[in-house]
C-alpha positions in Angstrom: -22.7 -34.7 14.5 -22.2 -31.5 16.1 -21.7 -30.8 20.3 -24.7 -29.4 20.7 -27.0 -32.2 18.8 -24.6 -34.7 20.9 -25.4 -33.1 24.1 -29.2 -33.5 23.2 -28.9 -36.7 22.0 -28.9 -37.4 25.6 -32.1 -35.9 27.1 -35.0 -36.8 27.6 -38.1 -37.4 24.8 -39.7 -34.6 26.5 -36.2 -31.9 26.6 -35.5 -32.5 22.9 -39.1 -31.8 21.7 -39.0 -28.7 23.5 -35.5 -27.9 22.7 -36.5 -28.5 18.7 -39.7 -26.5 18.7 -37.3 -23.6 20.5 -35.3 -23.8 18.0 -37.9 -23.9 14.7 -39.2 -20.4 16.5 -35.8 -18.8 16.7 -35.4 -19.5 12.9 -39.1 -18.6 12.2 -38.7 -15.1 13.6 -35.5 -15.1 12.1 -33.4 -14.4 14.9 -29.4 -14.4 14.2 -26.5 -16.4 15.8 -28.2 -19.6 16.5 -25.1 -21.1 17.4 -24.3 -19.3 20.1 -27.6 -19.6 22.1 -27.7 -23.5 21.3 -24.0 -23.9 22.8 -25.4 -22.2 26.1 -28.7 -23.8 25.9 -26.9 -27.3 25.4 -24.6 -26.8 27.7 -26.8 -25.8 30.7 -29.2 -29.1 29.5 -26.7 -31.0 30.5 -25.4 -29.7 33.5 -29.4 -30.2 34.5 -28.8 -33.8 33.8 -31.4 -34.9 32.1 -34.3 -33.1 34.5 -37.2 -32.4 32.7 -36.7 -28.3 31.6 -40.0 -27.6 33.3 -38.6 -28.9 36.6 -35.8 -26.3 36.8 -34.9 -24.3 40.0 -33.2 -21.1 40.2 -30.2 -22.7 42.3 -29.2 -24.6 39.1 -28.8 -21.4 37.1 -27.0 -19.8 39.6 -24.3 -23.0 40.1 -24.3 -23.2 36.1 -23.3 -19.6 35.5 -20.4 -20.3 38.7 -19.5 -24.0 37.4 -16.4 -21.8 35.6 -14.5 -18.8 35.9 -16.2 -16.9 33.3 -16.3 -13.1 33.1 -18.5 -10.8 33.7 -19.5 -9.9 30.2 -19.6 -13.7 29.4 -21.8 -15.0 32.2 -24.2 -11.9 31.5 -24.3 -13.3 28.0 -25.1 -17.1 29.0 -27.6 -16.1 31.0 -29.2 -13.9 28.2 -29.2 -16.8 26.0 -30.6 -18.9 28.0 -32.9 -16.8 28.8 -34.0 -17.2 25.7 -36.0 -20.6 25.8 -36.7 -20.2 29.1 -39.0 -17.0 27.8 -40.3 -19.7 25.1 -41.2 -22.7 27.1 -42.9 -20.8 30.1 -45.2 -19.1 26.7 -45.4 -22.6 25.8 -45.7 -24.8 28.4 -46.9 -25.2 32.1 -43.9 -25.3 34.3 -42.8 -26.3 37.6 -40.2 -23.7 38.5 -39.7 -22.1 41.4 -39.0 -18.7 40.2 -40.2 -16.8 37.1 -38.4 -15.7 34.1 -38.6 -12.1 35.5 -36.4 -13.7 38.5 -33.6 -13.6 36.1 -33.0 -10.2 35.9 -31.7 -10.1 39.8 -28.7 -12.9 38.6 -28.0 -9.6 35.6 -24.9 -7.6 36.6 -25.3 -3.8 36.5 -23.2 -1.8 34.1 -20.8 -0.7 36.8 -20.3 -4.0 38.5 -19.4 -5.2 34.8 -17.2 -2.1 34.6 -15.7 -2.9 38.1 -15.0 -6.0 37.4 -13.8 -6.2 34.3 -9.5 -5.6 33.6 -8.9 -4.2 30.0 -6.8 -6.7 27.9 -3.5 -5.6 27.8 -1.9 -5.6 23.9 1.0 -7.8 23.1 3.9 -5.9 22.8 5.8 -6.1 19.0 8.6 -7.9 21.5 6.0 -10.3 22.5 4.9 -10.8 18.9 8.2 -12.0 18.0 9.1 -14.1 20.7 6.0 -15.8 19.9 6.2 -16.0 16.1 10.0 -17.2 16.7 8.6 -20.2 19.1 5.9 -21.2 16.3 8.3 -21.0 13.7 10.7 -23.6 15.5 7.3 -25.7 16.9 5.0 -25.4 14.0 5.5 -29.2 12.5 4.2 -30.4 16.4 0.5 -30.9 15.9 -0.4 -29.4 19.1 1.4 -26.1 18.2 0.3 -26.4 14.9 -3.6 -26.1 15.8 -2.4 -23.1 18.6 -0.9 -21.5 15.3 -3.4 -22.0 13.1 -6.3 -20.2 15.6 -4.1 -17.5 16.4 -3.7 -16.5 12.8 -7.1 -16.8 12.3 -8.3 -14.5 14.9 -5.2 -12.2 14.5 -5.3 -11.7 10.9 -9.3 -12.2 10.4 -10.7 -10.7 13.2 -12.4 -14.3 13.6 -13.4 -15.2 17.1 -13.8 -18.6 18.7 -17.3 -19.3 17.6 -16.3 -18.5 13.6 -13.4 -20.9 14.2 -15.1 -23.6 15.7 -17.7 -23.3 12.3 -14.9 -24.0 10.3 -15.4 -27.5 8.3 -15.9 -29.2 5.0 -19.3 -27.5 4.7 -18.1 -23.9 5.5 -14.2 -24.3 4.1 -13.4 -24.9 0.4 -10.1 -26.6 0.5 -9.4 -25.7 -3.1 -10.0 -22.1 -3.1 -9.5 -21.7 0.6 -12.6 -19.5 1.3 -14.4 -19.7 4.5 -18.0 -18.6 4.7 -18.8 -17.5 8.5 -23.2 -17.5 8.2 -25.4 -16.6 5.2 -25.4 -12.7 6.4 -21.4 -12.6 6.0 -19.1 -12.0 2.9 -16.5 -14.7 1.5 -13.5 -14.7 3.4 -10.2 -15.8 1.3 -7.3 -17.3 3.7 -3.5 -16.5 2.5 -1.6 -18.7 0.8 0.2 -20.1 4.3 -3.1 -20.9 6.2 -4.7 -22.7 3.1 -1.5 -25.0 2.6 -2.4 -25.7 5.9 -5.8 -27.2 5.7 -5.2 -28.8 2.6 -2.2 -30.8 4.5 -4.1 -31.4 7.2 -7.8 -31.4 6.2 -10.9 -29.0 7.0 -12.0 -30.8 10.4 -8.4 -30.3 12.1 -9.0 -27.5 13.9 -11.6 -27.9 17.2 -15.5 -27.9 16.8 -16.8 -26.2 19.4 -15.9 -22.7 20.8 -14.7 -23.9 24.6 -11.9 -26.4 22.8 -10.6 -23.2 20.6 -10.4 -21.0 23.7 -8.5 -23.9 25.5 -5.8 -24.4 22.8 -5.5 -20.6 22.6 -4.5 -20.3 26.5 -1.3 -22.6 25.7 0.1 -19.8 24.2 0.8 -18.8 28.2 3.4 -21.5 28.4 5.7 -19.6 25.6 4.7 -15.4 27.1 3.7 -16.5 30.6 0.5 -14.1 29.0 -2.7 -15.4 29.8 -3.9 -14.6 25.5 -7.6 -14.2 24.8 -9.7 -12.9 21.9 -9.2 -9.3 23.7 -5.9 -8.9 24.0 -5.1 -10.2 20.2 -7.7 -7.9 19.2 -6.0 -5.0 21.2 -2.5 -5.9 19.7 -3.8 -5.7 16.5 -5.6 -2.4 17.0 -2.5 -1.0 18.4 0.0 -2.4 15.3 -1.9 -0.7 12.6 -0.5 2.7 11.6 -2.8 5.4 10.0 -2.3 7.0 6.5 -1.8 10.6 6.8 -3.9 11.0 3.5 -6.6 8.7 3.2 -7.1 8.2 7.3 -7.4 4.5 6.9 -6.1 1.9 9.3 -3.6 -0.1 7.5 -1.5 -3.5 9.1 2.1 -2.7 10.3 3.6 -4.1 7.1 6.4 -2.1 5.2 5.1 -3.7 1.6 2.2 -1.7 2.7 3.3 1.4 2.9 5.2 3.8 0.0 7.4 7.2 1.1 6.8 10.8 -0.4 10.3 12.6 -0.7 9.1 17.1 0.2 11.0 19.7 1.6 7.5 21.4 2.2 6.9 22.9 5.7 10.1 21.3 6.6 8.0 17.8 6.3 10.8 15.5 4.7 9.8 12.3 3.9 6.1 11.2 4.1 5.0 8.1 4.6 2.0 7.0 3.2 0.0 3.8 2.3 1.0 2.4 -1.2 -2.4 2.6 -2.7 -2.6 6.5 -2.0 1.2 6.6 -3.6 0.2 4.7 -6.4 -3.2 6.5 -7.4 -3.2 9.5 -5.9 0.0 11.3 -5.2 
């Protein structure tokens, strides 16, 4: 059983009916990322404890969206999701709230108090990279390190963020031919050799379910860089260690197996470097 269906598991007859009916409309109108709304949704139920979700007050919201240091950019998105079924149940239902879901829009952030407040994520550094890579390589066989391995790979190397990792279990991960499918919309996504030897040692469950647990083990990467590591800042390194090709333009990963040289004394150029694929087929 999933957080989320855990978390309702606890409310009341009257919460999970609406809570279900919320849900059959989201799939109905064929809305996308269902996950992510019923982690916020779930999560805000029970902080309500159990109250009745046509008794909430507007103070609740505000403490839920303060209950943790969350950014700007994060708490405008919780409150957007739960916005949501609030939207549904006062179409629904007749509720008891003492404001109105138009209320909400005074707890939205404007764009430059988002912009104010928000500190751009600072890339790792290729020293950084390798102080870290050196640590997991001497800590890997510890499970805790092991898991803190595993999702930094995953996001590094797969542009996968907390929410695709957290998906990741026997109904989404083939062991055998290590493919991970993120949602119905998305394409396959093969894992290298190293990260399937992984899950087939240590199973397709190992890694955390839910998206708060994967952000968590992530941050213990601050004990090894003193580098407080989120999905930003890995997505910033890896922006930053990808070198161009001069003659196709693409983006290719900082990997000398990647790349091929062109020996010309034209213009004075030298040696080009170039990505092997444009070597091998075009040059």
């Amino acid at each position: 059983m999933s957080k989320y269906e855990d978390r309702v598991k606890e409310q009341s007859v009257e919460n999970r009916q609406i809570y279900y009916e919320w849900i059959d409309e989201f799939n109905r109108l064929g809305k996308r990322s269902l996950k992510t709304y019923k982690s916020t949704v779930t999560e805000f139920l029970e902080f309500n404890g159990g109250i009745s979700i046509l008794d909430i007050k507007i103070e609740t919201i505000k403490k839920f969206l303060e209950k943790k240091l969350y950014k700007p950019n994060t708490k405008q998105n919780k409150l957007l999701y739960l916005k949501d079924i609030l939207e549904f149940v006062s179409r629904k239902y007749k509720t008891r709230w003492n404001f109105t879901v138009d209320d909400l829009k005074n707890l939205l952030l404007t764009r430059d108090e988002i912009r104010e407040s928000t500190i751009s994520a600072e890339p790792l550094s290729a020293k950084q990279l390798i102080k870290l890579y050196n640590f997991f390589n001497e800590h890997i066989k510890e499970g805790k390190w092991l898991v803190v391995y595993t999702i930094f790979r995953l996001m590094y190397n797969y542009d996968l963020d907390k929410f695709d990792i957290a998906k990741i279990n026997s109904e989404t991960y083939d062991l055998q031919k290590g493919e991970f499918i993120k949602d119905r919309f998305s394409s396959t996504i093969i894992f290298d050799e190293e990260i399937v030897s992984i899950f087939k040692k240590n199973g397709s469950d190992f890694l955390p379910n839910n998206d708060s647990s994967v952000y968590d083990r992530l941050r213990n990467i601050e004990e090894v860089l003193d580098v407080n590591i989120t999905q930003e800042v890995i997505k910033t390194t890896r922006e930053l260690l990808t070198i161009r090709c001069p003659h196709c333009g693409k983006f290719i990963e900082n990997d000398v197996s990647l790349f091929g040289y062109v020996q010309t004394d034209l213009l004075n150029l030298g040696t080009l470097i170039v990505c092997k694929k444009c070597l091998e087929n075009e040059l």
